[in-house]
C-alpha positions in Angstrom: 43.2 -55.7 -3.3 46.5 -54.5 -2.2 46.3 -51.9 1.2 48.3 -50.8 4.2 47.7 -52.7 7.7 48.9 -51.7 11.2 49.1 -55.1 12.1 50.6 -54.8 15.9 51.9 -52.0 17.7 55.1 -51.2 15.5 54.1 -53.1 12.9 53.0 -51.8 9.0 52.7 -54.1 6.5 51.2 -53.9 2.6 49.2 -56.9 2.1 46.3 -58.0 0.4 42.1 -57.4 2.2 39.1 -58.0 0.4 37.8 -55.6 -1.4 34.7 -53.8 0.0 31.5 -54.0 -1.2 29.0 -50.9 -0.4 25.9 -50.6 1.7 22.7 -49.3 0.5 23.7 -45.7 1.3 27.5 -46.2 1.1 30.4 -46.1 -1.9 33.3 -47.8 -3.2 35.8 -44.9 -3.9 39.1 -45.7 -5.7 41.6 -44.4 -3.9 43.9 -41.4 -6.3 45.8 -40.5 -3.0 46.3 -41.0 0.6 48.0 -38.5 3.0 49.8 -39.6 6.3 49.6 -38.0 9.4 50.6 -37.6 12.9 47.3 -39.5 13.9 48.7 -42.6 11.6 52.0 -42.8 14.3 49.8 -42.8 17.0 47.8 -45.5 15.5 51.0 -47.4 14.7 52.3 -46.5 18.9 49.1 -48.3 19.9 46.9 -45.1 20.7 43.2 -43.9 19.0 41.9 -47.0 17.2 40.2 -49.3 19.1 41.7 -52.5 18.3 44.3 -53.9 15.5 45.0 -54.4 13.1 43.8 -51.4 10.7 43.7 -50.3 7.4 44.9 -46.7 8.2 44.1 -43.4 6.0 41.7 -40.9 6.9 42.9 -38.6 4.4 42.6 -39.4 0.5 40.5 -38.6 -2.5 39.1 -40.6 -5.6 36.8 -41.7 -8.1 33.8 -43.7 -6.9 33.8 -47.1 -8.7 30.7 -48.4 -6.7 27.3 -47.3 -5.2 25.1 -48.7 -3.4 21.5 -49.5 -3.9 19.9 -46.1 -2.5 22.9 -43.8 -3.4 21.3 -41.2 -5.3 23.5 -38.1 -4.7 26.5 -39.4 -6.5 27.3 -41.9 -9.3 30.0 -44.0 -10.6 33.1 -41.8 -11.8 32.3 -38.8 -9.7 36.1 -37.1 -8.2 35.5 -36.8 -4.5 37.2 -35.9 -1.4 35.8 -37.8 1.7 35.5 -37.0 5.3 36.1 -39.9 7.0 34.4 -38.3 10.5 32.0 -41.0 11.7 28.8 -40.0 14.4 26.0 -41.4 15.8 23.9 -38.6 15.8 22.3 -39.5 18.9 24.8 -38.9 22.0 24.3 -35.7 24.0 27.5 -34.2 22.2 25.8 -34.7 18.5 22.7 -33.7 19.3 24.0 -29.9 20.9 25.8 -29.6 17.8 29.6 -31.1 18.9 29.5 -34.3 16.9 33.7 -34.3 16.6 33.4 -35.3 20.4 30.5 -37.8 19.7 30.7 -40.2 22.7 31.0 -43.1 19.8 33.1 -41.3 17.6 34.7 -42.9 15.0 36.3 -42.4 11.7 37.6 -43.7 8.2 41.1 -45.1 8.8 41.1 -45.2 12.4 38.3 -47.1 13.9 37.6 -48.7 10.3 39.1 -49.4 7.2 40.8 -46.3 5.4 42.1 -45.1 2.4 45.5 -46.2 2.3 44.2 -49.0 -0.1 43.4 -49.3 -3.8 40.0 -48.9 -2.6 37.7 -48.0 0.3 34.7 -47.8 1.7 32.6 -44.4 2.7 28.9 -43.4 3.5 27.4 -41.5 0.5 26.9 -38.3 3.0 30.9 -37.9 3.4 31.7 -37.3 -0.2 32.1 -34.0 -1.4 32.3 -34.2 -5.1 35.5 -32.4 -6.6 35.3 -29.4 -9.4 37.0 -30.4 -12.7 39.8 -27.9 -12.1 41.4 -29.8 -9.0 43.3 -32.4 -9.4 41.9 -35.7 -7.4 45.6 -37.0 -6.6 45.2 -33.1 -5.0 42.7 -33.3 -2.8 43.8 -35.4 0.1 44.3 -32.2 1.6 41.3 -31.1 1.8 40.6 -33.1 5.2 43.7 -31.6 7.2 43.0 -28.5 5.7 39.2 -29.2 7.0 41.0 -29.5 10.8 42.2 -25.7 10.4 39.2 -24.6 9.6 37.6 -26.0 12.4 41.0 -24.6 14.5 40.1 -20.9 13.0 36.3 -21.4 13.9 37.5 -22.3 17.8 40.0 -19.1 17.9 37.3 -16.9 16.6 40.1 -14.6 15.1 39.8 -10.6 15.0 41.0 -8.5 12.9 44.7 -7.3 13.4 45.8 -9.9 15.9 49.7 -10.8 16.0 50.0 -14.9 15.8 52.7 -17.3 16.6 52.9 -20.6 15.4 54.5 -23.7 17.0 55.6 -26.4 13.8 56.0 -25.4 10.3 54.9 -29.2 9.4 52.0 -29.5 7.0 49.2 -27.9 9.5 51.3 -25.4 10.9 51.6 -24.2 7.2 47.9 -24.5 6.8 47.5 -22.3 9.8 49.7 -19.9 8.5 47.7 -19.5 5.4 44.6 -19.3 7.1 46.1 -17.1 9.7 47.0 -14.4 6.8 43.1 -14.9 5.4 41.5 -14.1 8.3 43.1 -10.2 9.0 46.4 -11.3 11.1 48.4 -8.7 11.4 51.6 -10.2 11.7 52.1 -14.2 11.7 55.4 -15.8 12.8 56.7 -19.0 13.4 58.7 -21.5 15.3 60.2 -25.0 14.5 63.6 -26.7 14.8 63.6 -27.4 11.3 65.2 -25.2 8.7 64.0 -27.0 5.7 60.1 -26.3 7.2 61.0 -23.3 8.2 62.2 -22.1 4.9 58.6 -23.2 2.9 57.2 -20.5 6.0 59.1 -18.2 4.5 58.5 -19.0 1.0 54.6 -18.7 1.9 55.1 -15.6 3.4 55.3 -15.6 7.3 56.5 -13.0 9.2 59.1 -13.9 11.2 60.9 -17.4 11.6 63.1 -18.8 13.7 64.3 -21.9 16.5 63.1 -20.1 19.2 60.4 -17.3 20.1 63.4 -16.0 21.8 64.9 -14.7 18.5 61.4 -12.9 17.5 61.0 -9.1 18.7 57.7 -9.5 20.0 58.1 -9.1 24.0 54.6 -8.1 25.1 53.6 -11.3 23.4 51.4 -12.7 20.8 47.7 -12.7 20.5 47.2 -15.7 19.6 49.6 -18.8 20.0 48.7 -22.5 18.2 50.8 -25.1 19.1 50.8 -27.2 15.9 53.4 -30.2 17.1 52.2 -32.0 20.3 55.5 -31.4 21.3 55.5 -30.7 25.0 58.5 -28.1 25.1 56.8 -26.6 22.3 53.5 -26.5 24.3 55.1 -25.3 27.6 56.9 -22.7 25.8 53.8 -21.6 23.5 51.6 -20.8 26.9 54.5 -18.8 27.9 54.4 -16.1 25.0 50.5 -15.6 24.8 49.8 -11.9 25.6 47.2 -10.3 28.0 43.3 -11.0 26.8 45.2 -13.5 24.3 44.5 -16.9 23.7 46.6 -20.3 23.1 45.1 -23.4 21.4 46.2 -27.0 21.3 46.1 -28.1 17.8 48.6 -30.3 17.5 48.0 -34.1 18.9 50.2 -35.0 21.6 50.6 -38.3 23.0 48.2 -39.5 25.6 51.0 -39.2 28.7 52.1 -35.3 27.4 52.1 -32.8 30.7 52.5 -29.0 30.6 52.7 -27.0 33.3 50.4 -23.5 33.8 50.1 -20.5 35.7 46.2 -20.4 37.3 47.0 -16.6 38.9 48.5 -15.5 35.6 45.4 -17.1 33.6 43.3 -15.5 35.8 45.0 -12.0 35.9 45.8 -11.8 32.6 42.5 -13.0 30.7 44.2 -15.7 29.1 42.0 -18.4 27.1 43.3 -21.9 26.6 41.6 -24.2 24.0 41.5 -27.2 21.7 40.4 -28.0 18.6 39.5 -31.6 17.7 39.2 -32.8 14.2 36.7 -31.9 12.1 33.4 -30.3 12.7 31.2 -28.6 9.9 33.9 -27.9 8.5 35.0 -30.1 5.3 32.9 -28.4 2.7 34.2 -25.0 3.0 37.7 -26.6 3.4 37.0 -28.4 0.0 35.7 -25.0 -1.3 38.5 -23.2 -0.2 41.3 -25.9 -1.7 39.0 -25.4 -5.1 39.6 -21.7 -4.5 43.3 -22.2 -4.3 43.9 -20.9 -0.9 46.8 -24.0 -0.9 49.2 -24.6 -3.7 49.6 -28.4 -3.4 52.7 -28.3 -5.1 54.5 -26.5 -2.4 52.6 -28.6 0.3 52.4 -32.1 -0.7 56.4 -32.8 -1.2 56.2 -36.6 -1.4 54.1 -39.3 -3.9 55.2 -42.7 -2.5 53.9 -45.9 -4.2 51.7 -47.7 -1.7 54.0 -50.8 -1.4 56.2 -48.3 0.4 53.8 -47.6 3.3 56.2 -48.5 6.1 58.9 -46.5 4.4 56.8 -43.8 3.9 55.9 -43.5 7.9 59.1 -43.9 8.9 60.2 -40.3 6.7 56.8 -39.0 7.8 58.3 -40.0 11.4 61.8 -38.9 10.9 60.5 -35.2 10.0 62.0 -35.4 6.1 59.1 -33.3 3.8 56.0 -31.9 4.0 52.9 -33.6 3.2 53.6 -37.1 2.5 50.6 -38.8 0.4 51.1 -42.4 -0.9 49.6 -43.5 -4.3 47.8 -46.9 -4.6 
């Protein structure tokens, strides 16, 4: 079968793998979309998977073609979504409840083969089967939108807090709708690009702009999420959370990112710092949510790229150009 590889460092290519053939409690799903992400460049810079090369795609959607032998939960032409969060359920970390920060973590389309392929390979206990009014070449977003979940369940939101957002990319968006779900009472954002920042405004943000600087909120904001990995963007984010607020590291940044804080003013002013990694008990209410239509894919997934144009496809993802880039086997 035809799929994506991250050969080297640098280095995508679309070749042909062997197709998979399921265990006795996995299933073969054909692949309807795959959606890139900022954890697919840092694959491709030599970061997260363990060795190379790799099929990547940890985001995608389908129609199972094959079960195994004690698969009895699904069956052959069920839609699914699949969470490609791997744990081994034994570790001190899964068994108090934190599996996302398992101590052999893994996952679909970074530790082993993904779904940028005409098919791939999942246990039986990461499908979530799809409702016939979403469209499967849809539902790769249900797994990023499964990350802001988790992101909302760290922040704990209360009602009537005033947020500011840090990247109007796809999960800054996602945060934005979330944010304006869960009782903000003003959300606003930053990015240095207008084209993002103009789908912000089209979903309804508050304020927008190329700097915080050009927002009228002084005192601060409640909450701040930092949605790029961008280290200006990070160092200026801990600077505009307000007293008793919080700021959380959602974006991924590279492994040699450094910010700088203020311990006296964390101290004095009740500030909270926190991250939020990946997924955690979180995919099924994203995937009931997408089915709800708290995303309209149409205004979030802005590119469908055949999936002989993988590399291509990166590089735009890379370059900033679009939203949601998902590529179609």
């Amino acid at each position: 079968m035809k799929a994506a590889v991250i050969e080297s460092v640098g280095r995508a290519v679309v070749t042909e793998v062997r197709d998979p053939t399921p265990g006795p409690r996995e299933v073969v799903v054909e692949v309807a979309a795959c959606g890139l992400c900022g954890t697919d460049l840092h694959i491709l810079q030599g970061e997260f998977a363990p060795k190379l090369p790799i099929v990547p795609g940890h985001e995608f959607a389908g129609e199972i073609v094959a079960v195994g032998a004690q698969v009895t939960e699904v069956a052959v032409g069920d839609r699914v979504a699949v969470d490609p969060s791997l744990y081994c359920y034994e570790c001190r970390y899964c068994r108090t409840g934190h599996n996302n920060l398992c101590e052999r973590w893994a996952a679909i389309g970074v530790t082993t083969a993904g779904g940028a392929a005409r098919y791939a390979l999942a246990p039986v206990a990461n499908c979530v089967k799809l409702p016939e009014h979403v469209r499967t070449e849809d539902a790769a977003l249900v797994e990023p939108l499964s990350c802001a979940v988790r992101g909302y369940d760290v922040l704990q939101s209360r009602l009537g807090a005033h947020v500011l957002i840090y990247g109007s990319g796809t999960m800054g968006l996602m945060m934005l709708e979330l944010a304006k779900r869960t009782g903000a009472a003003s959300v606003d954002m930053v990015d240095l690009n207008p084209a993002r920042l103009e789908t912000a405004r089209r979903l309804g943000v508050s304020g927008s702009a190329a700097s915080a600087d050009e927002l009228d909120r002084p005192q601060g904001w409640d909450v701040v999420v930092d949605a790029t990995g961008n280290a200006a963007a990070i160092q200026d984010g801990l600077d505009r959370v307000a007293k008793a607020g919080t700021f959380l590291q959602f974006g991924v940044a590279d492994y040699a990112t450094r910010v700088t804080i203020d311990p006296y003013r964390i101290y004095n002013q009740e500030i909270t710092i926190t991250g939020s990694m990946a997924v955690l008990h979180s995919f099924e209410r994203a995937a009931e949510l997408f089915a709800g239509g708290v995303l309209d894919p149409d205004v979030f997934i802005s590119d469908r790229i055949p999936l002989e144009r993988y590399p291509q496809a990166l590089e735009q993802f890379a370059s900033g150009v679009g939203r949601k880039i998902v590529v179609v086997p």
